[in-house]
C-alpha positions as CSV (number, residue, x, y, z in Angstrom):
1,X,-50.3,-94.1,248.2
2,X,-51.0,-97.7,250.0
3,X,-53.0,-97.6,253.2
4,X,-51.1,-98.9,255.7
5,X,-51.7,-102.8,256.8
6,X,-53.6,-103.1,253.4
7,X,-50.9,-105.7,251.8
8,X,-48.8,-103.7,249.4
9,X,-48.9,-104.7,245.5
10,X,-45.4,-105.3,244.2
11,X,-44.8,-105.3,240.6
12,X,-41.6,-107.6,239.8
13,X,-39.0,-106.5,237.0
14,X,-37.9,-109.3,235.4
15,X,-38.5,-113.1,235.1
16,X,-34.9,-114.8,235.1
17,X,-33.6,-117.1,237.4
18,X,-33.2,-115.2,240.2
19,X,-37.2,-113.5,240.1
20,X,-38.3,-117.3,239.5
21,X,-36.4,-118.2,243.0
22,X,-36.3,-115.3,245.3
23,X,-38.6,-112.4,244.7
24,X,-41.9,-114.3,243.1
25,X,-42.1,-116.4,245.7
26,X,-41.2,-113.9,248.8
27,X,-43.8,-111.2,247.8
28,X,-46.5,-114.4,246.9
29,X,-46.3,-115.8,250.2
30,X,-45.9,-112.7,252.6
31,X,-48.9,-112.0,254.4
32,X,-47.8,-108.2,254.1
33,X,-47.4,-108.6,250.5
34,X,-49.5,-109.7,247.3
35,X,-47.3,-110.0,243.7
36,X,-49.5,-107.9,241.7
37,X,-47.8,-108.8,238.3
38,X,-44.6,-109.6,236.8
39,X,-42.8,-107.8,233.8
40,X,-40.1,-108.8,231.5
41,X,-38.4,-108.6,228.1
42,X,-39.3,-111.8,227.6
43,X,-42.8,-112.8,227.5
44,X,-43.0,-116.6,227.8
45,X,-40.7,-116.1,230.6
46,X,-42.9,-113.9,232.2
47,X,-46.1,-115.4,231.9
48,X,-44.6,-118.9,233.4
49,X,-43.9,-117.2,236.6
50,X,-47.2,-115.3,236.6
51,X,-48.8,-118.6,236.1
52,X,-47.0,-119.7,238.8
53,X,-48.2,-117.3,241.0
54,X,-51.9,-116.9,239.8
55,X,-50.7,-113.2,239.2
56,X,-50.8,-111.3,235.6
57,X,-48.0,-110.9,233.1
58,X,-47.9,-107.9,232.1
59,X,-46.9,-106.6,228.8
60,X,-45.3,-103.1,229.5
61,X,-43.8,-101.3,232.0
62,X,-46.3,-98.7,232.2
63,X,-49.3,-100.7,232.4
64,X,-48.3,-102.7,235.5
65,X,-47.3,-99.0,237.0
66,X,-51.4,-98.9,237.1
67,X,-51.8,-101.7,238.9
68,X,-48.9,-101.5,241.4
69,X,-48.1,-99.2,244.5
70,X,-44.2,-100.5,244.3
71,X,-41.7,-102.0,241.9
72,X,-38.9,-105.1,242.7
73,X,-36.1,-105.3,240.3
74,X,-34.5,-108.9,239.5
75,X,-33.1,-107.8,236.3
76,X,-29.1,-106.9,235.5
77,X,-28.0,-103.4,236.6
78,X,-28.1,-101.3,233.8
79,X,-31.3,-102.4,233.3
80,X,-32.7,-101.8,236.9
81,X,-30.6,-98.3,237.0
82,X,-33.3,-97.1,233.9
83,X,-36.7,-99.3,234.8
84,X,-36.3,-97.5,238.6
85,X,-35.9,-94.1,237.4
86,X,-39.4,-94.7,235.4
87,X,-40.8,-96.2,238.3
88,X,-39.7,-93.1,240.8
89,X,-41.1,-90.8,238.4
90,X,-44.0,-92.9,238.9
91,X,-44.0,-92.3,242.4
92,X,-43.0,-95.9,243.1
93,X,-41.3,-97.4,246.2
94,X,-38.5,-99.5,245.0
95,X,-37.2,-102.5,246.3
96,X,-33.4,-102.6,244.3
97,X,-31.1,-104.9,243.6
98,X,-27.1,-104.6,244.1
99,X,-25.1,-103.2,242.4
100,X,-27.7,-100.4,241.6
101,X,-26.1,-99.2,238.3
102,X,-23.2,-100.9,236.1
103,X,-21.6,-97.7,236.2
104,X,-21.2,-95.3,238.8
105,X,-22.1,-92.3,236.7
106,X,-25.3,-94.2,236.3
107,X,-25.8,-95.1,239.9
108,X,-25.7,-91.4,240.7
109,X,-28.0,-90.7,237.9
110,X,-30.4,-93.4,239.4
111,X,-29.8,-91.7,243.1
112,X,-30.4,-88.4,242.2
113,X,-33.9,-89.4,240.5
114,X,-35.0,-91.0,243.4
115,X,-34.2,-87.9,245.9
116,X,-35.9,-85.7,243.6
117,X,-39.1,-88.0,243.1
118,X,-38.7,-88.4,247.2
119,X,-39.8,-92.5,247.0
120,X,-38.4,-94.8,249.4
121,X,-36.0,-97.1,248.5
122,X,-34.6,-100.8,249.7
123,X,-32.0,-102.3,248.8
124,X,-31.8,-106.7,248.9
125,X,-28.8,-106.8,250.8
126,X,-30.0,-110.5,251.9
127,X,-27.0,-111.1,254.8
128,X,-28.7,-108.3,256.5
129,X,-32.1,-110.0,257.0
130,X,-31.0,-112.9,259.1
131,X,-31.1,-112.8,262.9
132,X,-28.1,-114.3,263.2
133,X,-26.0,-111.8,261.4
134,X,-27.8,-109.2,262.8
135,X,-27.1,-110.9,266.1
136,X,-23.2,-110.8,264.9
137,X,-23.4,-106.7,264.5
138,X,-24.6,-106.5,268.0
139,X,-21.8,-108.5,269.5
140,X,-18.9,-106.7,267.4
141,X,-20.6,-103.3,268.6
142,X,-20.3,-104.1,272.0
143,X,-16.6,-104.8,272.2
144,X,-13.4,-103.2,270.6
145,X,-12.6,-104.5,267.4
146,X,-9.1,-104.8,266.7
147,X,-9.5,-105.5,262.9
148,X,-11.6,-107.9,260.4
149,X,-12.1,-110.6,257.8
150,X,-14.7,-111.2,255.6
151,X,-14.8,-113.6,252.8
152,X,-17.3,-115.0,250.1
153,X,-15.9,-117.8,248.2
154,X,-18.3,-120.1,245.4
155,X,-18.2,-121.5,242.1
156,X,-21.5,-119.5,241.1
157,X,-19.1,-118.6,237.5
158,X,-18.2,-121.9,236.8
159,X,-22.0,-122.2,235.2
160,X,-25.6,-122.5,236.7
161,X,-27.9,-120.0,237.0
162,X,-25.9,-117.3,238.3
163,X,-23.3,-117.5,235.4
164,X,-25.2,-114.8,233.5
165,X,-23.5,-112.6,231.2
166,X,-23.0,-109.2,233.4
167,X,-21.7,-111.3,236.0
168,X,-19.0,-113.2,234.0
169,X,-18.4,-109.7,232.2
170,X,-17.9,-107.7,235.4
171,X,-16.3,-110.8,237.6
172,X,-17.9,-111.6,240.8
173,X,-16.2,-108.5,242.9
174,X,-19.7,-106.6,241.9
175,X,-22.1,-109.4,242.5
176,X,-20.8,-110.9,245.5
177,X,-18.5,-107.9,246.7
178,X,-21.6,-105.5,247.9
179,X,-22.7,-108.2,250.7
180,X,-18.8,-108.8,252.7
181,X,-18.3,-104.9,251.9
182,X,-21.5,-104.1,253.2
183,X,-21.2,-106.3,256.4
184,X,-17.5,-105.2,256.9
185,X,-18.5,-101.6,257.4
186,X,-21.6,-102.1,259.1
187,X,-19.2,-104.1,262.1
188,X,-16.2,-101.5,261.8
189,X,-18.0,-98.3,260.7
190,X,-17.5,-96.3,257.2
191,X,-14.4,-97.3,255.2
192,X,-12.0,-94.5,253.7
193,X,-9.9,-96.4,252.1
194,X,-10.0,-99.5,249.4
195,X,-6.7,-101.3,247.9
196,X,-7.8,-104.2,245.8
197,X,-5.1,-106.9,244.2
198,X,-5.8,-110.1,242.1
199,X,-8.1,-110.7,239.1
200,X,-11.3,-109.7,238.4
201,X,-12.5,-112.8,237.1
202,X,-10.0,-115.4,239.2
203,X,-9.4,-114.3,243.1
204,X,-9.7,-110.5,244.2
205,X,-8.4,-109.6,247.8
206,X,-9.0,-106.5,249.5
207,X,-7.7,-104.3,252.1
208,X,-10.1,-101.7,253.9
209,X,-9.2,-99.1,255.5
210,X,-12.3,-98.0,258.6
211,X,-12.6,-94.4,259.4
212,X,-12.0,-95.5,262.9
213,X,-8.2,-96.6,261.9
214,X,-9.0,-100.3,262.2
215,X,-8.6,-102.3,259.3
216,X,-10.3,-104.9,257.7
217,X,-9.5,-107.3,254.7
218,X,-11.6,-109.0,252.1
219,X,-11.7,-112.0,249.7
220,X,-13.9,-112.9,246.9
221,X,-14.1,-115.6,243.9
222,X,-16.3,-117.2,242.0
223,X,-14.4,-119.8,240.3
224,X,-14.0,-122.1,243.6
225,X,-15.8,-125.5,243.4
226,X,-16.2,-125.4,247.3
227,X,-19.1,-127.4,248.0
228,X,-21.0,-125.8,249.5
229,X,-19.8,-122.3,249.2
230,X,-18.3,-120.5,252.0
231,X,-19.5,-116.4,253.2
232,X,-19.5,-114.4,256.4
233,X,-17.0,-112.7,258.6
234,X,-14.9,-112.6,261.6
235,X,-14.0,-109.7,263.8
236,X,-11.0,-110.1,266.1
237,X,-11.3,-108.3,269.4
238,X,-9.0,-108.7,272.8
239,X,-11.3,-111.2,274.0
240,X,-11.7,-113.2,271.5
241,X,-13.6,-113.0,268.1
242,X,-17.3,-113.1,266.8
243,X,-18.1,-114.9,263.8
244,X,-20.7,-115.4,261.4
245,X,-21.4,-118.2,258.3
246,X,-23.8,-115.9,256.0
247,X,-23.6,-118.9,253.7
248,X,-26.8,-119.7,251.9
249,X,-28.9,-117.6,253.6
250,X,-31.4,-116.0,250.7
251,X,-34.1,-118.3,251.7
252,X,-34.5,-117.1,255.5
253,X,-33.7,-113.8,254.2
254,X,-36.8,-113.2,252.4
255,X,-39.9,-113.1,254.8
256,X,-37.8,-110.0,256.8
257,X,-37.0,-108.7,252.8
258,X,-40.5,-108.6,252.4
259,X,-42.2,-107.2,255.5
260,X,-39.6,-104.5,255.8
261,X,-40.1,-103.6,251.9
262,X,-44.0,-103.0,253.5
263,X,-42.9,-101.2,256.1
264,X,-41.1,-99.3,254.4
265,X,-44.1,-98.6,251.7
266,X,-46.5,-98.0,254.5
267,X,-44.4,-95.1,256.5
268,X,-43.4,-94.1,253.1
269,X,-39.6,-93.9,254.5
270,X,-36.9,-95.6,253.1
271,X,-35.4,-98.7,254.4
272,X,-31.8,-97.9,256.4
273,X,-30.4,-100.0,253.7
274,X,-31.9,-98.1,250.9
275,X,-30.6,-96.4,247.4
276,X,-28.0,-94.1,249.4
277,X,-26.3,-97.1,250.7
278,X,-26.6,-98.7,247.5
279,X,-24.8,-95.8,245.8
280,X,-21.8,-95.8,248.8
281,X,-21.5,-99.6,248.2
282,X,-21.0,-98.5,244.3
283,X,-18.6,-95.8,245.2
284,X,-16.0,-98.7,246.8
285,X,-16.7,-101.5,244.1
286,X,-15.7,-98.7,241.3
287,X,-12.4,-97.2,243.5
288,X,-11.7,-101.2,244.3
289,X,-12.2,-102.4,240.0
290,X,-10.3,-99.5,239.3
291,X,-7.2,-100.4,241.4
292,X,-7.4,-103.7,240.1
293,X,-7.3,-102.3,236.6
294,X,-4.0,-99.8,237.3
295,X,-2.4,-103.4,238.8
296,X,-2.5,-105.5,235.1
């Protein structure tokens, strides 16, 4: 195990896009962090961001286990759902991605291994790293919500570099849907009930049922070429309503991502948002696709 305030060494799972932009860079500049290595199906691809990073590329997942105390995951679900369950084994922390799993047989799988192997988990839910939508969740707390919108509206399918093939397979309802789900139920409190309409891969609106009563709806796309895209939520109250734009946000996300992925290492506890939550956000995106299905 780490010593705590000795920087923990983070081990990053996969070299696409997304590792190249986001998690490379945040554990490579955090004082609290030091990229120990970077692994990936794909060599070349791997040894340009390690090069980057004056780190090591490393050619297997078992030899960077050696050198690491925790693993980050910037690779498509599936793939995370069986790399993690190595790594717990390993007695790794884990920092995951959303959606855990592809599948939520395999999330449960992934969730069970964890509690067993009794590593703490965090999961990049980036909206929740920013002071001002943290800021948001303590103004909706202090008043009485009469109901909620929450929307997240790009053109990141239309090509680039999130246009990768589990996203246009799966729509973006499980890419983009975890973060206005996520923030929805962190302002109104757990949701019971899900009702999804539309098309997985044009417009998908959904209607959310709190376990407070209060209800709360939802709309996602993908194919939109808003410019520049459009995120966050609104919560309507008798006075008034508190808002927040989570547009674009990965970038001041990522020094809290990284610290509280130390923290988290160091107290050896998981994160609040951590591999349970991961697996509740899993349970909704599966009860939601599957409406959507019975619908066409």
């Amino acid at each position: 195990m780490v010593a705590a305030r000795d920087p923990v060494r983070v081990g990053l799972v996969g070299a696409g896009p997304w590792a190249n932009l986001f998690h490379a860079p945040m554990f490579a500049a955090n004082p609290t962090t030091t990229l120990a290595g970077v692994w990936s199906r794909r060599s070349s691809a791997s040894e340009q961001i390690a090069s980057t990073h004056q780190t090591t590329a490393f050619h297997s997942i078992e030899d960077m286990l050696v050198h690491t105390d925790a693993l980050s995951f910037a690779v498509p679900p599936n793939v995370q759902a069986d790399i993690a369950m190595i790594g717990a084994q390993a007695g790794k922390a884990l920092l995951l991605e959303k959606p855990i799993a592809l599948d939520l047989g395999h999330a449960r799988e992934l969730a069970s291994v964890i509690d067993d192997a009794g590593v703490p988990t965090q999961l990049v839910l980036t909206w929740r790293y920013v002071q001002r939508v943290r800021s948001f969740l303590d103004a909706v707390h202090q008043c009485e919500p009469l109901g909620g919108r929450g929307h997240f509206l790009t053109g990141g399918l239309l090509g680039g570099m999130f246009a990768t093939p589990w996203r246009l397979d799966r729509g973006p309802l499980w890419d983009l849907g975890p973060h206005v789900i996520d923030l929805l139920d962190a302002a109104l409190g757990p949701i019971d009930e899900v009702t999804a309409r539309g098309d997985l891969h044009r417009w998908v609106d959904l209607h959310l049922v709190h376990a407070s009563g209060i209800v709360s709806q939802a709309s996602i796309t993908a194919y939109s070429q808003l410019d520049p895209a459009r995120a966050g939520a609104a919560i309507y109250h008798p006075g008034g309503v508190h808002e927040v734009d989570a547009a674009g946000i990965s970038t001041e996300a990522a020094p809290n991502v990284a610290s509280e992925f130390a923290e988290t290492v160091w107290n050896h506890h998981s994160h609040a948002l951590d591999v349970q939550r991961g697996l509740y956000l899993q349970e909704i995106l599966t009860s939601a696709a599957m409406g959507l299905d019975e619908s066409h």
